[in-house]
C-alpha positions in Angstrom: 20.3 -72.6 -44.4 19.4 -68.6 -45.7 16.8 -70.3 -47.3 15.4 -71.5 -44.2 15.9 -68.6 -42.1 14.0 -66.2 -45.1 11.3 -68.9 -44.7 10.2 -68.2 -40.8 10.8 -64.3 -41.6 8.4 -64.5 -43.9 6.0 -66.4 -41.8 6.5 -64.0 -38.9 5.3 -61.1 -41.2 2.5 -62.5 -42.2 1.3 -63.3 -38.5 2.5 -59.7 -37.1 1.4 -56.7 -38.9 3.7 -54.2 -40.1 1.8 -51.8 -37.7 2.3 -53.8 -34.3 0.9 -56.8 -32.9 -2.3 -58.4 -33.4 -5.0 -57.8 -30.7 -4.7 -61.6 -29.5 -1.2 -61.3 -29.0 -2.3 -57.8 -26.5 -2.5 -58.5 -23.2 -4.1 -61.7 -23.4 -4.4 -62.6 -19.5 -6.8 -60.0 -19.6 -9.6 -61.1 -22.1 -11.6 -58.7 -24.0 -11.4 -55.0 -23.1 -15.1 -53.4 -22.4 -16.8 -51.6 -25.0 -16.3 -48.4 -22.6 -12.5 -48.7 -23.8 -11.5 -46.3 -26.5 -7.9 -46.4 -27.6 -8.3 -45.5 -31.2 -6.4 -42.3 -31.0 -3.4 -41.3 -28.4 -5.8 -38.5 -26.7 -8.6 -40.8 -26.6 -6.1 -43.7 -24.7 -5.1 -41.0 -22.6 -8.3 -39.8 -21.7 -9.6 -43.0 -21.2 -7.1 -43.9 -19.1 -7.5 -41.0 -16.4 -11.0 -41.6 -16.3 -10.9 -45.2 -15.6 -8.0 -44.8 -12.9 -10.2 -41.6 -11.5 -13.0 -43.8 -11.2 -11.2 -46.9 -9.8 -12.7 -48.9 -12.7 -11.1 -51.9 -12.8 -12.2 -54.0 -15.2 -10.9 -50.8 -17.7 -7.4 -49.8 -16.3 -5.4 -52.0 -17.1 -6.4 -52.8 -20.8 -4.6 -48.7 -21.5 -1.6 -50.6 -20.6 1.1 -53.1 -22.4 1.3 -56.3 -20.3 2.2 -58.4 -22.8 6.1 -59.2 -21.5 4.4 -60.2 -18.0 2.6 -63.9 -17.3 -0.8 -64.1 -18.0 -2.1 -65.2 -15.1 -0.4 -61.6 -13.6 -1.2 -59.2 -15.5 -4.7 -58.7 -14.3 -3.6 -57.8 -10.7 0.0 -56.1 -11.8 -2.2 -53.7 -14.5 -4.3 -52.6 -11.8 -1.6 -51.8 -9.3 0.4 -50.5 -12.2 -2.1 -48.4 -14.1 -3.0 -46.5 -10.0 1.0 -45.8 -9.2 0.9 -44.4 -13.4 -2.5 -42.2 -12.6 -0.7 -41.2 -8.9 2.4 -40.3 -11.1 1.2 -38.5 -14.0 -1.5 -36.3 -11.6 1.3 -34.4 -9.5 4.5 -35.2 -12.1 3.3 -34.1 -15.6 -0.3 -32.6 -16.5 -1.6 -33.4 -20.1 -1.7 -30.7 -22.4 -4.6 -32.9 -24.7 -4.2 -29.8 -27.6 -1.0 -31.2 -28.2 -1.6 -34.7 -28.1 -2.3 -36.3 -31.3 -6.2 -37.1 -32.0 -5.3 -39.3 -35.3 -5.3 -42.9 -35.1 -1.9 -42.9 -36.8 -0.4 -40.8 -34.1 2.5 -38.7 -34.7 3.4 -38.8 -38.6 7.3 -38.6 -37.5 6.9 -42.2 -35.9 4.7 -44.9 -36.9 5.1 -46.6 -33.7 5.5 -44.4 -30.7 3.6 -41.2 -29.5 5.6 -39.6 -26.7 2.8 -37.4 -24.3 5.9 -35.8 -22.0 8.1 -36.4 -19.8 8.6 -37.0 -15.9 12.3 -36.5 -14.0 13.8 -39.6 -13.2 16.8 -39.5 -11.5 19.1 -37.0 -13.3 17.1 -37.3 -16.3 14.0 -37.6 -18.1 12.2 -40.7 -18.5 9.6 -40.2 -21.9 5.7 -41.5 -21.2 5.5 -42.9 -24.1 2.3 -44.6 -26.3 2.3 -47.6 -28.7 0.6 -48.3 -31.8 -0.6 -51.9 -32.0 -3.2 -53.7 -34.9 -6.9 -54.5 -33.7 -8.5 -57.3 -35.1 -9.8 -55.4 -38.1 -6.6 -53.9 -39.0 -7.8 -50.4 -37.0 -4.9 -49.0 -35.0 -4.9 -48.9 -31.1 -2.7 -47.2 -28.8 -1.5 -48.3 -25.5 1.3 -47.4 -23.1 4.1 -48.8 -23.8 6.3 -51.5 -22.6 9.4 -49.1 -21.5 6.9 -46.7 -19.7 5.0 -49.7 -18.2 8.2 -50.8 -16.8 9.6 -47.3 -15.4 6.3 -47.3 -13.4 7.6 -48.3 -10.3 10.6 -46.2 -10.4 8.8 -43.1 -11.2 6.7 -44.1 -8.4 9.4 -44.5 -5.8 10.7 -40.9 -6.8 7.2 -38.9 -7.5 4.8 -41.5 -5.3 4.0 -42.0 -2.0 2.7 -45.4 0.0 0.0 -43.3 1.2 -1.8 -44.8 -2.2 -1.6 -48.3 -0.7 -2.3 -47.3 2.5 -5.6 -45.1 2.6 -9.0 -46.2 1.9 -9.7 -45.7 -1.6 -12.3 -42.9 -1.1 -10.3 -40.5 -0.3 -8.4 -40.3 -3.4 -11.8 -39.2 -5.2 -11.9 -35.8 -6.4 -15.1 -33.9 -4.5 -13.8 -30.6 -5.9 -11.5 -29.3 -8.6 -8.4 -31.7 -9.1 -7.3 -32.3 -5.6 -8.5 -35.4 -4.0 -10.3 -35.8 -0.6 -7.3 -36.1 1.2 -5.6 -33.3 -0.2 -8.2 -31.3 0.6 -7.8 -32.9 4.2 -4.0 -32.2 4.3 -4.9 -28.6 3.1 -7.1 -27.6 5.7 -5.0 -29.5 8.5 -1.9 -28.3 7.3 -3.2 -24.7 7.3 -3.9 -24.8 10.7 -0.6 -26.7 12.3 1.6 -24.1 9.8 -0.5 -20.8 11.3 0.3 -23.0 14.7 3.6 -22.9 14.2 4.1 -19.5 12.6 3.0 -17.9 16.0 5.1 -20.2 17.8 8.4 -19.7 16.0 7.6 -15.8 15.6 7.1 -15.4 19.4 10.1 -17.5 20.3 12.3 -15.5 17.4 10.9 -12.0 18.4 11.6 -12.7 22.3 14.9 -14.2 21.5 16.0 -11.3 19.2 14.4 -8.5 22.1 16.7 -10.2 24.7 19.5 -9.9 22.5 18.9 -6.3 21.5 18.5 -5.1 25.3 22.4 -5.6 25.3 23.2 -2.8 22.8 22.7 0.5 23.3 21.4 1.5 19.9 17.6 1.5 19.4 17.7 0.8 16.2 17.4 -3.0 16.6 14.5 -2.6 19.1 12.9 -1.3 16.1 12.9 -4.1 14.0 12.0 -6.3 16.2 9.1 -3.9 17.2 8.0 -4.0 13.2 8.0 -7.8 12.9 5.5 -8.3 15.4 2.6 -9.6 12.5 5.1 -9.3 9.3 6.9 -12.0 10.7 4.1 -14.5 11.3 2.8 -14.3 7.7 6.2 -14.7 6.4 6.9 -17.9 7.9 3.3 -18.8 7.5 4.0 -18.5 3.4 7.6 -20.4 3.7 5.8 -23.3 5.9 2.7 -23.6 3.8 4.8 -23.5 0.1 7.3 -26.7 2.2 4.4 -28.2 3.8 2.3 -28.7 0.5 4.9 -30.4 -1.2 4.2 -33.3 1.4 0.6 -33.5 -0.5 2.0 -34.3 -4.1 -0.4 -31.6 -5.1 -0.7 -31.7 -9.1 1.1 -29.0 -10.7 -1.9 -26.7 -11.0 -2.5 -26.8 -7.6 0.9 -26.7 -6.5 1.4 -23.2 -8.6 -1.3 -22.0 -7.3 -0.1 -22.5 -3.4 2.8 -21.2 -4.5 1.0 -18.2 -5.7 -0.2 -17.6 -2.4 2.5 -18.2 -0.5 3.9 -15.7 -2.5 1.4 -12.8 -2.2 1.2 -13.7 1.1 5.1 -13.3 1.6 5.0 -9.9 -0.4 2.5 -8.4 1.6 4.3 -9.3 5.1 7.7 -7.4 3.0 5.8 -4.5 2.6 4.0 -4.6 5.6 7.3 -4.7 7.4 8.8 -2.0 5.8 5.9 0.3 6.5 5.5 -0.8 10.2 9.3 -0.1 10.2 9.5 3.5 8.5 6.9 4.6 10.8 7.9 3.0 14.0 12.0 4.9 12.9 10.3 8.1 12.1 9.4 8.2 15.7 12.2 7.2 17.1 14.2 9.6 15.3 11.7 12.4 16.4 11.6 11.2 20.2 15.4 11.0 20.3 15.7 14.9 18.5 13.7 15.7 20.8 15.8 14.5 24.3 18.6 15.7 22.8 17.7 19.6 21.6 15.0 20.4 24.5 13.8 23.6 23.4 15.3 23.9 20.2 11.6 24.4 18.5 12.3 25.2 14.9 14.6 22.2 14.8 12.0 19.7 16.1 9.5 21.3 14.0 11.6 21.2 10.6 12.9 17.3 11.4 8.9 16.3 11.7 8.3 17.6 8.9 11.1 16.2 6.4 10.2 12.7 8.5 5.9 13.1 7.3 7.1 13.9 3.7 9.7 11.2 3.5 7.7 8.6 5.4 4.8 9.3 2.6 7.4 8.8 -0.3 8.5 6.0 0.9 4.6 4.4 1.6 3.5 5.6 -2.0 6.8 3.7 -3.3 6.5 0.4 -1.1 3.0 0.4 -2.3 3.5 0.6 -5.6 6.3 -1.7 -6.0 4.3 -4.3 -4.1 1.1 -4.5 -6.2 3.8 -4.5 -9.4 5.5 -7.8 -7.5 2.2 -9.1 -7.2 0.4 -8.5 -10.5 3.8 -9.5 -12.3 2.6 -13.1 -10.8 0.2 -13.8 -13.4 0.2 -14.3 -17.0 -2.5 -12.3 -17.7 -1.7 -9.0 -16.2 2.2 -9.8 -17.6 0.8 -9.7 -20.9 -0.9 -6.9 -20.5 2.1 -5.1 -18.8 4.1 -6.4 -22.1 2.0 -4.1 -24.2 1.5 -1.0 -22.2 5.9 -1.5 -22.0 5.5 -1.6 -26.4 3.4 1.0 -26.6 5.6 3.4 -23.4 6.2 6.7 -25.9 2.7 7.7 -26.6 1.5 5.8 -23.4 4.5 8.2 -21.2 4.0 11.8 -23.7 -0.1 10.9 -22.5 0.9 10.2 -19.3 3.1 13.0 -18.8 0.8 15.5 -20.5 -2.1 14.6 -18.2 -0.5 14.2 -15.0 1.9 17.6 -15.4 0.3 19.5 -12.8 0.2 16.6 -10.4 3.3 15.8 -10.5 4.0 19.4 -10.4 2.5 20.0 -7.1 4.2 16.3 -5.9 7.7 17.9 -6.8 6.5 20.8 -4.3 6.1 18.7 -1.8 9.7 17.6 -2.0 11.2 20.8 -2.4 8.6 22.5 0.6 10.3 19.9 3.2 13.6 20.4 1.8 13.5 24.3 1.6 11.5 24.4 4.8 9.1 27.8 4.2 6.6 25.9 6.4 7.2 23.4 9.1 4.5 21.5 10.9 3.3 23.4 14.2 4.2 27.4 12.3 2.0 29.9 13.0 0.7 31.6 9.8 -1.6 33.8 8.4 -2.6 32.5 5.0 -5.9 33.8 2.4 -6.3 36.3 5.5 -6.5 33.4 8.1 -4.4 33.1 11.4 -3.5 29.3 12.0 -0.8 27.0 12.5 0.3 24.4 10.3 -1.3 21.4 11.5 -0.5 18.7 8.8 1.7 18.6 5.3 0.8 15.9 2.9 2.6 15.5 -0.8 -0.2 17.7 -2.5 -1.5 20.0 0.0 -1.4 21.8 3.7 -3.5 21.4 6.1 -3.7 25.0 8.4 -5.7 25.0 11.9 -7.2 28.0 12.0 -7.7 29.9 15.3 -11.3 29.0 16.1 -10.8 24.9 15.4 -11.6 25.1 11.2 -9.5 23.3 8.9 -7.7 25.3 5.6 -7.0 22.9 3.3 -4.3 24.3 1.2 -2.7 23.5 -2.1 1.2 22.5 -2.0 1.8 25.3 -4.8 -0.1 28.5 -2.7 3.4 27.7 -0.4 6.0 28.1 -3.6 3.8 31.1 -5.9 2.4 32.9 -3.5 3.2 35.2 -0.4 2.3 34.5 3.2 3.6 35.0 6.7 5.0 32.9 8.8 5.3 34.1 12.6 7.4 31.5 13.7 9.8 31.0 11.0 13.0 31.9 12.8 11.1 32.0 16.3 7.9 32.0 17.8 8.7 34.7 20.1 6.2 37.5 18.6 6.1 41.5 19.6 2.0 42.9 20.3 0.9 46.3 19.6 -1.9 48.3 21.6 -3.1 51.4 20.2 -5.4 53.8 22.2 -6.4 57.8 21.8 -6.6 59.8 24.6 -6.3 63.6 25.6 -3.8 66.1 25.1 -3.7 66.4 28.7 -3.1 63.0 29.6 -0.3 61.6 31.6 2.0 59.7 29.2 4.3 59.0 32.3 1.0 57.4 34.4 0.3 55.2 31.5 3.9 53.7 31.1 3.7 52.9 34.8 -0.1 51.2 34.4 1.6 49.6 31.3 4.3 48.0 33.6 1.8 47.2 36.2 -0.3 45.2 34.2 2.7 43.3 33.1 3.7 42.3 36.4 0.2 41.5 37.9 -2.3 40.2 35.3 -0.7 39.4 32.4 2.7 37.9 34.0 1.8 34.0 32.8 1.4 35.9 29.3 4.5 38.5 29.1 7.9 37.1 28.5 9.6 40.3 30.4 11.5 40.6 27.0 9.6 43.9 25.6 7.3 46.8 26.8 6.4 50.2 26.2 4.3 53.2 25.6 5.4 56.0 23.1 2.8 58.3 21.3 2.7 57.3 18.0 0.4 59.7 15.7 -2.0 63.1 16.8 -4.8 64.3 15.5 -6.4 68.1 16.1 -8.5 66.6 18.8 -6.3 63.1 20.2 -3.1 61.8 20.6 -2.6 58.0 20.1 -0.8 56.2 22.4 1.1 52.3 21.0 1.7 50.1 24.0 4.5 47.3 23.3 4.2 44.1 24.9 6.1 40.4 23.9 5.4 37.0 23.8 6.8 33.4 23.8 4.0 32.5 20.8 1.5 34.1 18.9 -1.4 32.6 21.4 -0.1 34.9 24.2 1.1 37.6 22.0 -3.1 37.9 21.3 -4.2 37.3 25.1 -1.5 39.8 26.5 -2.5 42.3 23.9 -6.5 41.8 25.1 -5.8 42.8 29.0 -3.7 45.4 28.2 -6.1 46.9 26.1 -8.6 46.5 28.5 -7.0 47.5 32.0 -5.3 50.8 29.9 -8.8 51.7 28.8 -10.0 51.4 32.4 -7.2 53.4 33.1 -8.0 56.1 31.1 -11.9 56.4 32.5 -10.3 56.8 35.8 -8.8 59.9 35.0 -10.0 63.2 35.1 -8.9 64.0 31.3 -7.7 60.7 30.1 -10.6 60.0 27.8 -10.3 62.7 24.5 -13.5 65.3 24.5 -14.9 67.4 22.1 -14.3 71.2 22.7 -16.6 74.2 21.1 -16.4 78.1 22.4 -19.2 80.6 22.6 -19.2 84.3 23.4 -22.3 87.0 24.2 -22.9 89.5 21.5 -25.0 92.9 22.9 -28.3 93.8 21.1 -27.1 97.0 20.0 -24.7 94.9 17.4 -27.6 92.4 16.8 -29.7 95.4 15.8 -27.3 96.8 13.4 -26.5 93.7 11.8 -30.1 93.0 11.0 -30.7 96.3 9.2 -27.0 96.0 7.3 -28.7 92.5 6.4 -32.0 93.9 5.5 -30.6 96.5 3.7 -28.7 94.0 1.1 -31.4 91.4 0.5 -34.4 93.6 0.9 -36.0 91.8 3.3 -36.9 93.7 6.4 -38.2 92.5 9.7 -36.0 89.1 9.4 -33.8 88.2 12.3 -30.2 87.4 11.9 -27.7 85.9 14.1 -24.2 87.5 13.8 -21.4 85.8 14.9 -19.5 87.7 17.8 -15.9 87.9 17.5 -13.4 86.0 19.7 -11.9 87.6 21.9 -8.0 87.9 22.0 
């Protein structure tokens, strides 16, 4: 009986090769492959086999796959429906790295048999796509997909597939462009416009619904963030609809990580766009409701605007800077790069640090002007021997409005090494000065009561009713100088007020009979007798005769 049994092994070796089975044994309800079929090598059975599926060739697709354990008169009809569920599979489920597919005939030198191209979930595991080695009729090896992956087709299908393959016309699952098929690119362009569609939608009904709510509360913070997702809003649900929706397309994995991409950026930027909308829609709120609450506290409004400009920019230049990081961190390339720049950080950071000392220098100046506070947006200053007011402070410079509408752009540093003045650093209320000569003989007393006249009728919308007065200040051998005081709410009237009553006191003093200073000179008669004798004392000494001299008469006493 062993003898018997050795026998028929033997015989079955010498009709099956060691390698697999013979080529006639292959798929015979399917006749001879074309000569278009190459599935010498696993790369080359793979390759083949996307191409023929791509190209809906029939009479190729089904000879890539083992059919044997199926009836003859099937197999022609199962390979096609099989090999287009594997191709609809394998395009969204697992993309073929061919560099690491074998291109040897004898495949993978671990196993003589099998060639395993990756894996596709299946339920709560992996299910191995798998190829075979089988024996051509010259003894030349040929490689197939084998008989387990053949028959997980239709499971993979039902978990990765979708019926829309048996249900479209077969022209739209050509490829016009890049890897998607003509009705992905269909779904794309349809599902961008019913996800923007529904973005607005949802963002309108979300923004009115959280406004309604909000009205109930007396805070206005919340008002505020609804205000600042008006736009951020609509992108964001625009990325979270489109990355959901595209799954419905079975994009391949390419495709899909390059939706996802977008949906990404496009998520980051409505982030940052949010926060931005919302530090500068607060940062107004928070100066509106200072203001309502201090009234003419000035100096407080002014020094709470300017700590909200600096902050608001810190926080820009950081929300900025973090969100082109987020979004360059996406992409292999520019993480690679960022990988070496973080290897080589010492030298890269002393460099860095070296180069940018002054910058950040004058950025740290910045920080410590609005916190220190020598400077506050809307002071009146005199700075390189121009009167302004500080119009706008940045993190690296100050912009000062000078009196006749020019611009002085100056560095942050001039602020913390330098001296200036500041009229309005405590308060804006400002004393004026008007200095005038006149006569010894004028009437101080007349001049303090033009002083107070002027005061009360033309300069009345200037003068504060704080400050004023005339005192004489410095004399002279031929003037005394009189200093008119005068006050003021700001600089600006301080300088008008100071005009008229320089004008009216001058006009004052023209009106008077010895307001205005003069120059005074005394003369006297001398008698010819003393001219006479002078001359000839004169002649006498220089030896000149016949020369006349004038002698200067004594005063009298």
């Amino acid at each position: 009986m062993m003898h018997r049994y050795l026998a028929l092994l033997s015989l079955l070796l010498l009709v099956v090769p060691s390698t697999g089975l013979a080529l006639n044994a292959l798929n015979e309800g399917l006749g001879e492959p074309p000569p278009e079929v190459d599935r010498r090598t696993p790369s080359a059975t793979v390759a083949g086999f996307l191409e023929a599926t791509h190209a809906r060739d029939v009479t190729r697709m089904p000879h890539y796959l083992w059919l044997s354990h199926l009836p003859k008169e099937k197999q022609r009809a199962e390979g096609e429906r099989l090999a287009l569920r594997l191709m609809f599979v394998v395009d969204r489920a697992l993309w073929f790295d061919f560099s690491r597919i074998s291109h040897d005939p004898q495949g993978d030198p671990a196993d003589a048999l099998y060639d395993s191209v990756g894996q596709i979930p299946l339920g709560q595991g992996q299910r191995d796509i798998r190829l075979r080695k089988v024996s051509g009729p010259d003894g030349a090896s040929l490689w197939v997909f084998s008989e387990d992956t053949v028959r997980a087709i239709d499971a993979l299908f039902a978990q990765h597939g979708s019926p829309m393959l048996e249900v479209l016309p077969p022209f739209l699952f050509a490829r016009p462009f890049w890897i998607l098929e003509l009705w992905q690119w269909l779904g794309l362009v349809l599902g961008v416009g019913a996800v923007a569609l529904a973005s607005r939608v949802l963002e309108q009904w979300s923004l009115r619904l959280g406004k309604r709510a909000a009205s109930f509360t007396k805070s206005g913070w919340d008002d505020q963030v609804f205000a600042a997702g008006e736009g951020p809003v609509r992108y964001a649900l625009f990325s979270v609809l489109g990355a959901l929706g595209s799954r419905a397309l079975l994009l391949p994995p390419p495709a899909q990580r390059w939706v996802d991409v977008v949906a990404h950026s496009l998520a980051l930027v409505a982030v940052a766009w949010f926060v931005l909308r919302f530090v500068k829609l607060s940062a107004r709120f928070i100066e509106q409701k200072v203001v309502s609450e201090s009234g003419a506290d000035v100096g407080r409004v002014r020094g709470l605007r300017t700590q909200l400009v600096v902050m608001r920019r810190i926080v820009e230049a950081a929300t900025y800077v973090i969100a082109i990081s987020l979004l360059l961190l996406q992409f292999e390339a520019v993480r690679n790069v960022g990988v070496s720049l973080l290897a080589s950080a010492g030298i890269a950071g002393l460099v860095i640090g070296l180069a940018a000392q002054k910058s950040i220098s004058t950025l740290l100046g910045g920080i410590q002007l609005s916190i220190t506070q020598p400077v506050r947006i809307g002071d009146t200053v005199i700075v390189e021997n121009e009167w302004g007011w500080i119009e706008e402070i940045t993190l690296t410079y100050v912009v000062v409005k000078v009196w006749d509408l020019r611009r002085l752009v100056v560095p942050m540093s001039h602020f913390l090494d330098k001296p200036f003045q500041n009229w309005s650093k405590v308060s804006p209320e400002l004393l004026g000065t008007v200095e005038v000569y006149a006569d010894y003989r004028t009437n101080v007393d007349a001049v303090r009561a033009e002083l107070v006249r002027i005061l009360h009728d033309e300069g009345r919308e200037l003068w504060d009713g704080k400050a004023q007065g005339v005192q004489v200040t410095n004399c002279s051998e031929r003037t005394m100088t009189l200093r008119a005081l005068v006050s003021a709410s700001d600089a600006g009237k301080a300088f008008d007020l100071r005009c008229i009553v320089r004008e009216k006191l001058i006009a004052f003093l023209q009106q008077q009979p010895q307001g205005l200073p003069v120059l005074r000179a005394e003369t006297s008669l001398v008698s010819d007798a003393a001219v006479s004798v002078g001359s000839q004392a004169l002649a006498a000494s220089t030896g000149r005769p016949g020369e006349n001299v004038l002698v200067p008469a004594p005063r009298p006493r």
